[in-house]
C-alpha positions as a printed Julia matrix, in Angstrom:
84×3 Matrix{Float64}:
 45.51  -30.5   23.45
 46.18  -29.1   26.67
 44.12  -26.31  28.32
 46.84  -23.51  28.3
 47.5   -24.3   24.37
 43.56  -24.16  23.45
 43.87  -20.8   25.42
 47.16  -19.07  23.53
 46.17  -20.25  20.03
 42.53  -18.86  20.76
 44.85  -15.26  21.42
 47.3   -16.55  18.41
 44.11  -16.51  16.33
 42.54  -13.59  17.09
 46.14  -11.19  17.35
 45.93  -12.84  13.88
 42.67  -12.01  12.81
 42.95   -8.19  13.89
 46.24   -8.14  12.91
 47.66   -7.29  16.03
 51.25   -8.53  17.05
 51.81  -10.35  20.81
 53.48   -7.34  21.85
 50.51   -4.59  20.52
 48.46   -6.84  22.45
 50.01   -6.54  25.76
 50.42   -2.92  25.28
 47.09   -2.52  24.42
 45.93   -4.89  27.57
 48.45   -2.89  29.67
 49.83   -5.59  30.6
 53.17   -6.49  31.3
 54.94   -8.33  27.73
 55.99  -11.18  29.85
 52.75  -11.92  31.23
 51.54  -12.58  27.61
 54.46  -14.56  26.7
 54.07  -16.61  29.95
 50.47  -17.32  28.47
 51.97  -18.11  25.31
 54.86  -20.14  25.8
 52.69  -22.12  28.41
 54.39  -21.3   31.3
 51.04  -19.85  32.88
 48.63  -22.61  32.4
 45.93  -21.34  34.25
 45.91  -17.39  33.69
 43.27  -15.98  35.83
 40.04  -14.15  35.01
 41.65  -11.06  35.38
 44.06  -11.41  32.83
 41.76  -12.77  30.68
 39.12  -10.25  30.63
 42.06   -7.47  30.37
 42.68   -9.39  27.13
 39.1   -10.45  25.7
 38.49   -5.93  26.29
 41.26   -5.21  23.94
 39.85   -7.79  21.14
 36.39   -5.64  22.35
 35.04   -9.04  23.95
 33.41  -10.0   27.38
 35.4   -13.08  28.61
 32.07  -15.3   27.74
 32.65  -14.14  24.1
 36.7   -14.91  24.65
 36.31  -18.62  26.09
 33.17  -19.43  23.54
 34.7   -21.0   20.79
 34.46  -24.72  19.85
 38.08  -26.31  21.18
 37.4   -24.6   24.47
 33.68  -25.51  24.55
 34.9   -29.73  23.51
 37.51  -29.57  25.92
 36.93  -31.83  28.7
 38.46  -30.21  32.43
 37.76  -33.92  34.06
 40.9   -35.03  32.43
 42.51  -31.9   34.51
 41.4   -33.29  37.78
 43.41  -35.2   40.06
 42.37  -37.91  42.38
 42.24  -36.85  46.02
């Protein structure tokens, strides 16, 4: 699994868990709805640490508590890398 999908199902899961739609979510974040569907769909791969921490505060997170969670923590970035 790609870096970008261990990152939206990580949101999936906890819009899920707090019963929160994609849309509440971005409202909440006040963020724009296609900046969270971007995220989603994969077409940001690499959302920055703003955007993240907008969204870890509206599940009531710090980013460290957002990114800790085991498919993020296994993932291997060396795979990411490319050769110079």
């Amino acid at each position: 699994m790609e870096y970008y999908q261990i990152i939206a199902n990580r949101i999936a899961h906890l819009c899920k868990e707090r019963n929160y739609s994609i849309n509440m979510l971005a409202k909440m974040s006040n963020m724009g709805q296609s900046t969270i569907d971007n995220i989603m769909r994969g077409s940001s791969k690499n959302p920055g640490v703003q955007t993240l921490h907008k969204i870890a505060l509206t599940f009531n997170m710090t980013v460290a508590e957002f990114l800790d969670f085991p498919e993020l923590n296994d993932y291997s970035f060396d795979d990411d890398t490319e050769d110079d």
